[in-house]
N, C-alpha and C positions, 0 to 999 in steps of 0.2 A: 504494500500500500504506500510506504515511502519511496516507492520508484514516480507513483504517480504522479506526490503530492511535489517531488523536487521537478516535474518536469511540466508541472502547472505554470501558469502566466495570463497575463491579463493584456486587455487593450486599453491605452490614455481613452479618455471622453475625449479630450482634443485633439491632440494628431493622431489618434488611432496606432501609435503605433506600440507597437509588442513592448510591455513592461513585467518588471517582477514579480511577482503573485504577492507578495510583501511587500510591496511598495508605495510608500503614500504623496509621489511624487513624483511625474516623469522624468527619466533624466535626458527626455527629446528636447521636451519645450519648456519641463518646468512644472506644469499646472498642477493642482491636488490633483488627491485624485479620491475623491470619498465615499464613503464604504457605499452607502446608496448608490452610487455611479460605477461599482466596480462593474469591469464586464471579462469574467474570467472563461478559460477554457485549456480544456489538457490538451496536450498533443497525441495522447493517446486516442483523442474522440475521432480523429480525422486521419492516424499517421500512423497504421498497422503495423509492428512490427518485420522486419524480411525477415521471412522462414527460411532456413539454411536450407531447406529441397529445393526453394525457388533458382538456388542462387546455381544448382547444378546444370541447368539444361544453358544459363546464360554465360558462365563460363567455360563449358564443351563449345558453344558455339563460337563465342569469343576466339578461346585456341585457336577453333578451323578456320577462322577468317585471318587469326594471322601465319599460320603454316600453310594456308592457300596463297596468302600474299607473299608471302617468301620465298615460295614455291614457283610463283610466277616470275616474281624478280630473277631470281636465278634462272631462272630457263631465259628470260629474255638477255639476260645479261650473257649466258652460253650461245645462243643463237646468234645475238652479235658480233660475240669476237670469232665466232667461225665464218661468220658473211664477210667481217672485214677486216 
């Protein structure tokens, strides 16, 4: 539960932008920021963890595109210095 509560934060009422969930004061622009106007949200609500299964099919692929590009280079690189 303190995974969540560290990775809580808030929005300023005034410049909107991303402040400390603790914080009674932006450090954008300055203005309070008071409790009635808090407008908080986790990153958890919107920012799913990556699943380590996910990450297998996009680094097999990764690999093949640079062992396919390497692959080409060199052959292009062999084919040239035998043309010229």
């Amino acid at each position: 539960m303190e995974d969540a509560a560290a990775r809580r934060n808030q929005y300023c009422p005034r410049c909107r932008g991303v402040v400390d969930w603790r914080a009674e004061h932006c450090p954008h622009c300055a203005a309070p920021i008071p409790a009635e106007l808090r407008d908080y949200y986790n990153f958890s609500d919107f920012e799913a963890p990556v699943d380590r299964s996910d990450l297998g099919p996009i680094l097999t692929a990764l690999a093949l595109a640079v062992l396919l590009a390497l692959g080409l280079g060199f052959g292009a690189y062999w084919l040239l210095t035998r043309l010229f």
